[in-house]
C-alpha positions, 0 to 999 in steps of 0.5 A: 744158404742150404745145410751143406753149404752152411755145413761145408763152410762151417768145416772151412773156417773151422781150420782157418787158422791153418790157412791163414796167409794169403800165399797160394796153397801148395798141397793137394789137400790145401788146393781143394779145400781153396777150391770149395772155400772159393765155389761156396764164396759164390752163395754171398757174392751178391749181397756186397757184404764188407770185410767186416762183415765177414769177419763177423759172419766168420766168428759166428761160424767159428763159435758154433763149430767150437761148441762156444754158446750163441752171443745172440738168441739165436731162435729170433734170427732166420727171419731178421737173416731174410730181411739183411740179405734182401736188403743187401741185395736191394741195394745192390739191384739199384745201384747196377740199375742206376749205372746201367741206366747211364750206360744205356743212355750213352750207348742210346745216343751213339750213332746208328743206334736204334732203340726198339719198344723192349728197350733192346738199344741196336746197333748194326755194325757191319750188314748182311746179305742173307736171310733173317731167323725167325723165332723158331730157327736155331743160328750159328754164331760168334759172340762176345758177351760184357757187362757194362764195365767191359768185364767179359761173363761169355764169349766164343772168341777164343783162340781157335774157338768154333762158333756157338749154336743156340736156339733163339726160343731158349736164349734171353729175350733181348740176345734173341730179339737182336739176332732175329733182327740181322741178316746172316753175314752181318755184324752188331752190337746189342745193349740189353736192359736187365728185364730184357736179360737175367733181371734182379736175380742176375746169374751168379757169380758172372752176371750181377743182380740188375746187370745190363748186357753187351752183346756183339754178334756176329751171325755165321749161319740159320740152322733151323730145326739143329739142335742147340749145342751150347749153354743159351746165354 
């Protein structure tokens, strides 16, 4: 975690105690402090770290601000912080791969599936009758994105929402992989193991490390040479 952000933080629970309840702030003031507690809570989201352990991340914290001596020496510890973190993380990396494993092997077998030598698991749902994009060409879409419980990190199906424009050279393998294998007009779902998406570094705080993807697609129009008008997924 950089300096500000230990900073800004450090500055939060330093006046905890006046924000202690867990009612909804009410004052401008109390809004934004909720706001910036909430965005830095993201640099520790992927470590799945206990009440507990925040409870004891926070005293630390709270003595330092208050000038109250280290109970630990505190020299010896960058590198034992490293270690902790990388281990939470590990930890966390295997049991979404292990899960995502499981996913996969469900979705491998539904019928129509097809899984290609990526580990890409294809389904097409309904067919198209145009032409296929190349790697080169930038498509118009719509498309749903979920983790593999159903939680949704991206979509276009919003109510009333355009469909999105990417370039299938800036998007991860796995979503440009299954695009390029539809016709326009056509339908499909894609499954996509985490070498072949955002791997063990995830993409906080939507996407966890490991994540395995679900994409649903449907593919409107080939625009070669347009310019990508949305974030790639």
């Amino acid at each position: 975690m950089n300096k500000k952000v230990l900073a800004l933080l450090a500055v939060l629970l330093a006046m905890a105690p006046l924000y202690a309840d867990e009612s909804a702030p009410e004052t401008e003031e109390q809004k934004v402090l909720y706001a910036i507690g909430y965005v830095l809570s993201r640099s520790l989201m992927n470590y799945d770290l206990t009440t507990e352990h925040l409870d004891i991340v926070q005293q630390g914290i709270l003595d330092g601000v208050r000038g109250i001596p280290a109970k630990v020496e505190i020299q010896e510890y960058p590198p034992k912080i490293e270690d902790f973190l990388a281990a939470r993380r590990a930890a966390v990396v295997e049991t979404e791969q292990t899960a995502g494993t499981a996913f996969r092997e469900k979705a491998a077998a539904e019928a129509g599936a097809q899984v290609k030598d990526s580990g890409l698991i294809y389904t097409e749902q309904e067919a198209g009758d145009g032409t296929s994009p190349t790697e080169s060409d930038t498509v118009k879409i719509h498309y749903h994105g979920t983790l593999r419980d159903g939680a949704v990190f991206d979509t276009s199906r919003v109510e009333g929402g355009e469909p999105a424009t990417f370039a299938l050279s800036a998007v991860v393998p796995c979503f440009s992989e299954g695009i390029r294998l539809m016709r326009v007009g056509g339908k499909s779902k894609l499954v996509c193991p985490p070498e072949m998406a955002y791997g063990e570094r995830g993409f906080p705080p939507m996407i966890p490390p490991g994540a395995t993807l679900v994409f649903e697609v449907e593919l409107i129009e080939i625009a070669e040479g347009a310019e990508a008008a949305a974030p790639a997924p």
